[in-house]
C-alpha positions in Angstrom: 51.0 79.1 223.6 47.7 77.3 224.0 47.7 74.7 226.2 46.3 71.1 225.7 43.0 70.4 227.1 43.7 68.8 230.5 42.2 64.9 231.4 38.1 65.5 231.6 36.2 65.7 234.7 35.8 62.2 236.2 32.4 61.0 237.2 31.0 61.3 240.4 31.8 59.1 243.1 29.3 57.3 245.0 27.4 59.7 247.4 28.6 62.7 245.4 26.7 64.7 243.2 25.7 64.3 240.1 27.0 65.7 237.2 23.7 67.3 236.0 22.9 68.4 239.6 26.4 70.0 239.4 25.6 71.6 236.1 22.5 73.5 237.5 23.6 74.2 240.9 26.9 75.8 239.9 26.8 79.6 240.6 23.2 79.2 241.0 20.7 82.1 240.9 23.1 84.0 238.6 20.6 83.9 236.1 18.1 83.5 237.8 17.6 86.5 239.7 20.4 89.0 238.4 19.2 90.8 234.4 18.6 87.4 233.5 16.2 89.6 230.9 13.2 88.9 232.9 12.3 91.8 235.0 15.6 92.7 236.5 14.6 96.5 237.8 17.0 98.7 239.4 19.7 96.0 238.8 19.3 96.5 235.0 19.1 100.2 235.4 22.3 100.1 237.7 24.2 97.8 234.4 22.8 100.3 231.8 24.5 103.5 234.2 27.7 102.0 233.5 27.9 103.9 230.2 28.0 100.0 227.9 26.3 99.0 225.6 24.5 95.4 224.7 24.0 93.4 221.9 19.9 91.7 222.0 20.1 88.0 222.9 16.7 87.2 221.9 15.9 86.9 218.4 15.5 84.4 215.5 19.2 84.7 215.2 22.4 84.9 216.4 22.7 89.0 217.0 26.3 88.9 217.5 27.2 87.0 213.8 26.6 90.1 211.7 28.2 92.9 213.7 31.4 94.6 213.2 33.6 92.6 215.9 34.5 95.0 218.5 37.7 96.2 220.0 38.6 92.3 222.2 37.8 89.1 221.1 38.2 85.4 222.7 37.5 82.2 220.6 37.5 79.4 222.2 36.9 75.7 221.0 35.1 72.6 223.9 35.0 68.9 224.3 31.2 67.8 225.6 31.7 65.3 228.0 28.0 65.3 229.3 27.2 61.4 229.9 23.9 61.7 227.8 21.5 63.8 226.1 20.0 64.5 228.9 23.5 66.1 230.8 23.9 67.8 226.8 20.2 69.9 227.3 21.3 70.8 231.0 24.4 72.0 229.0 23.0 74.0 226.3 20.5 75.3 229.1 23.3 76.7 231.1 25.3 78.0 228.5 22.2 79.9 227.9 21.6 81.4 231.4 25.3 82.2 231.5 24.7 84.1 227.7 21.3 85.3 228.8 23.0 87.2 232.3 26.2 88.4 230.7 25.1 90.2 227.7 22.6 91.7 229.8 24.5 92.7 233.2 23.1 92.9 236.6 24.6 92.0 240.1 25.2 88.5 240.6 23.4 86.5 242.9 24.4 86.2 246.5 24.8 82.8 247.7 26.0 83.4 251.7 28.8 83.7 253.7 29.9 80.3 253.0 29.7 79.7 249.6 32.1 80.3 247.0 30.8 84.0 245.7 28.6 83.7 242.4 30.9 86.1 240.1 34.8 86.0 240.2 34.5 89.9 240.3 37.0 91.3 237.8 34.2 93.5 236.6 32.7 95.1 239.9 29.6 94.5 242.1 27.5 94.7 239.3 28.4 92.8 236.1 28.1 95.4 233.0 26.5 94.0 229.8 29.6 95.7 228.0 28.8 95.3 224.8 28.9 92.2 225.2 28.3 89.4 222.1 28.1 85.7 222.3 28.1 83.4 219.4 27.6 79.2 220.0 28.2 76.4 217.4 28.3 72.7 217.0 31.3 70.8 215.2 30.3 67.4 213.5 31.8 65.3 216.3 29.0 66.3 218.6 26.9 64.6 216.4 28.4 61.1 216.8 26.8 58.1 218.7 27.2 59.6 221.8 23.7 61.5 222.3 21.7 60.3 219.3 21.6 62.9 216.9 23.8 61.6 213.9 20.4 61.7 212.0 19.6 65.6 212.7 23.7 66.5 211.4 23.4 69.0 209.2 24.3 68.4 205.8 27.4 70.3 205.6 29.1 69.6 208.8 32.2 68.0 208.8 35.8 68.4 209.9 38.0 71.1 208.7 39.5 70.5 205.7 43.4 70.6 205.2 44.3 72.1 202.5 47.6 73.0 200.7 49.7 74.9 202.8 48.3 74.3 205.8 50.2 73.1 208.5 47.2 71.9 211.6 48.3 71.1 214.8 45.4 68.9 215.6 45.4 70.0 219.5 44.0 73.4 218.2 41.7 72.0 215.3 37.9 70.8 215.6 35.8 70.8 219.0 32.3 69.8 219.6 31.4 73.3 220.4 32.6 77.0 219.3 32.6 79.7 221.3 33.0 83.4 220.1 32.9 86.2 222.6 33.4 90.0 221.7 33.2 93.6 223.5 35.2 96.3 224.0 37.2 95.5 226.6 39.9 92.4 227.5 38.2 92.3 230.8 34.7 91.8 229.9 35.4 88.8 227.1 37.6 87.2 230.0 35.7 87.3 232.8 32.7 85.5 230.3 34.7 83.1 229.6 35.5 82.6 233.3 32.1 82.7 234.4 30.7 79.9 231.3 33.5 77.7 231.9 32.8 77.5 235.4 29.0 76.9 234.9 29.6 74.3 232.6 32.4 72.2 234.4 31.8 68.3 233.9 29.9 69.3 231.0 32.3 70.5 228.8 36.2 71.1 229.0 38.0 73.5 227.0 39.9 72.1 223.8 41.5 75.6 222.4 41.2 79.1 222.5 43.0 82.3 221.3 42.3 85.8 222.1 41.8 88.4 219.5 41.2 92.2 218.3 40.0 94.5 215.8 42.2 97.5 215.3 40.5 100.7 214.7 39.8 101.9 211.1 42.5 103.7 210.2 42.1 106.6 208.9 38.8 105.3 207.8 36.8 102.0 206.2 37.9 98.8 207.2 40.1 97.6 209.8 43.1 96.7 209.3 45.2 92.8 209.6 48.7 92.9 210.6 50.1 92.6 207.4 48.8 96.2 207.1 46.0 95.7 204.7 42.2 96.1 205.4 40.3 93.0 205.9 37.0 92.6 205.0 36.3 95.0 202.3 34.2 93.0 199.8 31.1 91.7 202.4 27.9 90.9 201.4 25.3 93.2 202.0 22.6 93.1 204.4 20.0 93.0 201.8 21.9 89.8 201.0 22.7 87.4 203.8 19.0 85.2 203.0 20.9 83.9 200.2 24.5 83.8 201.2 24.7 83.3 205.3 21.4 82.3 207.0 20.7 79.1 206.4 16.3 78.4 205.6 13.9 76.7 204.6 14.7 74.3 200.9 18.3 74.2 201.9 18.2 70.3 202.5 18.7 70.7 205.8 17.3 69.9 208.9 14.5 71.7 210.0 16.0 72.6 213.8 19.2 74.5 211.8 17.4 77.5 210.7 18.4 80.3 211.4 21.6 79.3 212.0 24.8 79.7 209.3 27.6 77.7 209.0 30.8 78.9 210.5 34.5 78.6 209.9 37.5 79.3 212.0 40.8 79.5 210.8 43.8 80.3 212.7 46.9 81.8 210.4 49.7 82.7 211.4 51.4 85.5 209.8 55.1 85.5 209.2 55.2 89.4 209.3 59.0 89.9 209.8 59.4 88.1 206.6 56.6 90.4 205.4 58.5 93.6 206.6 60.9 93.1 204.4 59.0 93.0 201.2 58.8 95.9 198.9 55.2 97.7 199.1 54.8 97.3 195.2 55.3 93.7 195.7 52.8 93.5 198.8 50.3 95.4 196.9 50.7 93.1 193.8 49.8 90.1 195.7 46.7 91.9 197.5 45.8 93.7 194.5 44.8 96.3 196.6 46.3 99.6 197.7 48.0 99.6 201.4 47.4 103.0 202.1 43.6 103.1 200.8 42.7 99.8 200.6 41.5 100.9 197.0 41.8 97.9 193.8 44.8 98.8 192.4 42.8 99.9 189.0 40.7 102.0 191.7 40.7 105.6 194.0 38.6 104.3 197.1 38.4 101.1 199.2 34.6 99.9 198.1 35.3 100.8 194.2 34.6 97.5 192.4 37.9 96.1 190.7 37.5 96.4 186.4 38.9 92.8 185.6 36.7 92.4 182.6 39.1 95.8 181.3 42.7 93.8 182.4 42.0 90.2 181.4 45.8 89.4 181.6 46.2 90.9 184.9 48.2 94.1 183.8 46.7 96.3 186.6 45.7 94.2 189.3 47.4 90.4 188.8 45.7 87.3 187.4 47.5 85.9 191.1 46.2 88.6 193.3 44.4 87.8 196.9 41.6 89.7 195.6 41.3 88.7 192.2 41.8 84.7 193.0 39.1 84.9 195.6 36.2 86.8 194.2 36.9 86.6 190.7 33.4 88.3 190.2 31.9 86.3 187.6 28.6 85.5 187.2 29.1 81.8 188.2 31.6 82.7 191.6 28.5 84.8 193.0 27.0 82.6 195.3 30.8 81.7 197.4 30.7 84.8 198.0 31.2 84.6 202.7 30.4 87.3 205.5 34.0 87.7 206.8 34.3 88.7 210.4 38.0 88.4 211.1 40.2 89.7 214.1 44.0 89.4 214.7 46.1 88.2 217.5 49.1 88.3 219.0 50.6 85.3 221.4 54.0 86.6 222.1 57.5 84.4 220.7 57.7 81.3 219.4 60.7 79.1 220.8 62.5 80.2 218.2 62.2 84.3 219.0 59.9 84.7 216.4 56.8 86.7 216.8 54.1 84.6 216.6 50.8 86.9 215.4 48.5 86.6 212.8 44.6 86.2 212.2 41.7 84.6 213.2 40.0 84.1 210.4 36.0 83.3 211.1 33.5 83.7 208.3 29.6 83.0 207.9 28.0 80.9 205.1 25.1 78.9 204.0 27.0 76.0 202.4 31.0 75.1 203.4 31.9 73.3 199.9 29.9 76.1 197.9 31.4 79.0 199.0 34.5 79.0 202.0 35.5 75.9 200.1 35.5 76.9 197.0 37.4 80.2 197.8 40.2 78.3 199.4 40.7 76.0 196.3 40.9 79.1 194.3 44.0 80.6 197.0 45.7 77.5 196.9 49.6 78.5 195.8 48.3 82.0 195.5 51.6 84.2 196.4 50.4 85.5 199.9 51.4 81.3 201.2 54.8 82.0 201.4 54.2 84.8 204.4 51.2 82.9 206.1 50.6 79.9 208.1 47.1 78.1 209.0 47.6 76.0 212.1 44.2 75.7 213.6 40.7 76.3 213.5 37.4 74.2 212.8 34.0 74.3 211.1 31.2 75.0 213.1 27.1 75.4 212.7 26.5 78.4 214.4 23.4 77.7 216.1 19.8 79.0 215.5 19.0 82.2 217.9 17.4 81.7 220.9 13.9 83.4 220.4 12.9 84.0 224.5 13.4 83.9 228.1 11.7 80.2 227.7 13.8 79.3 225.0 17.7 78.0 225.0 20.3 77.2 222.9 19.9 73.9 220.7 16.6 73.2 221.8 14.6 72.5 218.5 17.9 70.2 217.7 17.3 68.5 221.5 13.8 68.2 221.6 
């Protein structure tokens, strides 16, 4: 089970250290001299002969958002106890280096004999980038009177939402900062975490997190959830995230959030031994999809487009469906339409014996209430809430990209 975030660093003690000075020394010269992105050489070369791949840091935008999430997952939630807004840039800054390093690989930097080494090793000598994706976002409380940026909150941003059915433990809701880190192997999203965690002690402390992964496609399409179904079918198109997931210019917004894209995380248990003993007609009735294809039920293939104008009373595929209640495909539903980028998990037994697995549910938009929102209302007592459980999650604004090796996370907003 996740645990509870333990009691927050305590300031330093007179004659001690700093916080901030802690914050920049810790495993210093990781990033700075090791594939930090700037000219790493035969270190880079050395990262790249490991066979792994890696996702591009720099850009506009968040690279890792839009990508299929690979094989291992982590998600993670943080509390920011930086003093002051100064303590939060240092933050973002080292969260940046750590980002910056990881997803590119190199060796990490050697800090003598009697130092604690700069890289906790799991991975080798020489850190692979691994495929390696990193995604960062702010939760409304951030935006309190702690550091002075209620006025720059974006619009949107507020705490999750209960809804009907949901059942939040608040120790595994909210966070003033999300953390999503994919690749394709356990080790690699664990040893990241290790490694930004560490950086960032007595600036932030970690609040929740759950590990994840995408099963293969299987045969083909879209992978599948652990109620057997594939998840994810009905995306947006690429040609289509400017006006369904990046959030731009008009949008109301402030101007340091663009190129960011609102984020939600949703933790739901699914109670799949109850689930196992359903009939498949029943299962597919309140999908209104096919198991086996992942094809509409009035369809042959997984990306045919469901006919609902041709079964108006739900004859075919039911008035009640998953699929029917959440994109009804009318003209006026369009725009809350969401990029879904959901992975499973599994955390063992409950107390009780029972397995406790399930999804976490993370999707991309450019307005909460207009589109994730507005698809929850329409689920609410859809049929599927007797088999699942929400217990945790938050809203997030996944942050702008950062655009260069002089550039870090959150900087237009902390400027």
């Amino acid at each position: 089970m996740t645990a509870k975030p333990t009691k927050p660093a305590q300031p330093a003690k007179p004659g001690e250290s700093s916080r901030r000075t802690f914050l920049r020394r810790t495993v210093v010269g990781a990033g700075l001299t090791a594939a930090a992105g700037v000219g790493v050489g035969s270190v880079a070369a050395s990262a790249a002969d490991t066979g792994a791949g890696s996702v591009a840091f720099h850009g506009d935008r968040q690279a890792a958002i839009v990508r299929q999430p690979p094989a291992q997952s982590v998600v993670a939630s943080f509390d920011v106890v930086a003093d002051n807004k100064a303590e939060l840039t240092d933050l973002f800054k080292e969260i940046t280096d750590r980002a910056r390093f990881l997803t590119t690989g190199g060796a990490p930097a050697a800090l003598g004999i009697t130092a604690p080494p700069a890289d906790s090793g799991v991975l080798g000598p020489v850190v692979p980038a691994g495929n390696l994706g990193v995604v960062l976002g702010v939760g409304s409380s951030l935006f309190d009177d702690r550091y002075g940026l209620a006025a720059l909150k974006p619009k949107k941003l507020k705490p999750m939402t209960m809804f009907p059915n949901d059942d939040l433990d608040a120790a595994q809701c909210h966070g003033d900062l999300s953390l999503v880190l994919s690749a394709d192997n356990t080790d690699t999203v664990l040893h990241a975490l290790r490694d930004i965690t560490r950086a960032t002690r007595g600036g932030m402390q970690l609040r929740w997190k759950i590990n994840g992964f995408a099963s293969q496609p299987r045969p083909s399409g879209t992978p599948r959830n652990l109620m057997g179904f594939k998840d994810g079918t009905s995306n947006p198109t690429d040609a289509e995230y400017d006006k369904l997931v990046w959030l731009g210019g008009g949008s109301g917004e402030p101007a340091w959030t663009k190129g960011g894209t609102y984020q939600v995380v949703r933790l739901i248990r699914m109670l799949v031994e109850f689930w196992d003993r359903v009939s498949l007609t029943e299962q597919e009735n309140m999908f209104g999809r096919r198991r086996d294809t992942g094809a509409p039920l009035d369809g042959a293939d997984e990306q045919d487009v469901p006919k609902y104008a041709d079964d108006p009373v739900g004859t075919v595929i039911p008035l009640t469906s998953h699929i029917r209640k959440a994109n009804p495909r009318k003209p006026e539903t369009d725009s809350s339409r969401i990029l879904r980028r959901a992975v499973n998990y599994d955390r063992g037994v409950d107390t009780n014996g029972n397995l406790d697995m399930g999804l976490i549910f993370t999707c991309y938009q450019q307005d909460l209430e207009r589109q994730f929102e507005a698809v929850q209302k329409r689920l609410v007592d859809e049929p599927l809430v007797d088999y699942i459980s929400p217990f945790g999650g938050g809203y997030f604004l996944a942050l702008p990209g950062v655009t260069g090796p002089d550039d870090h996370y959150g900087r237009a907003l902390l400027a």
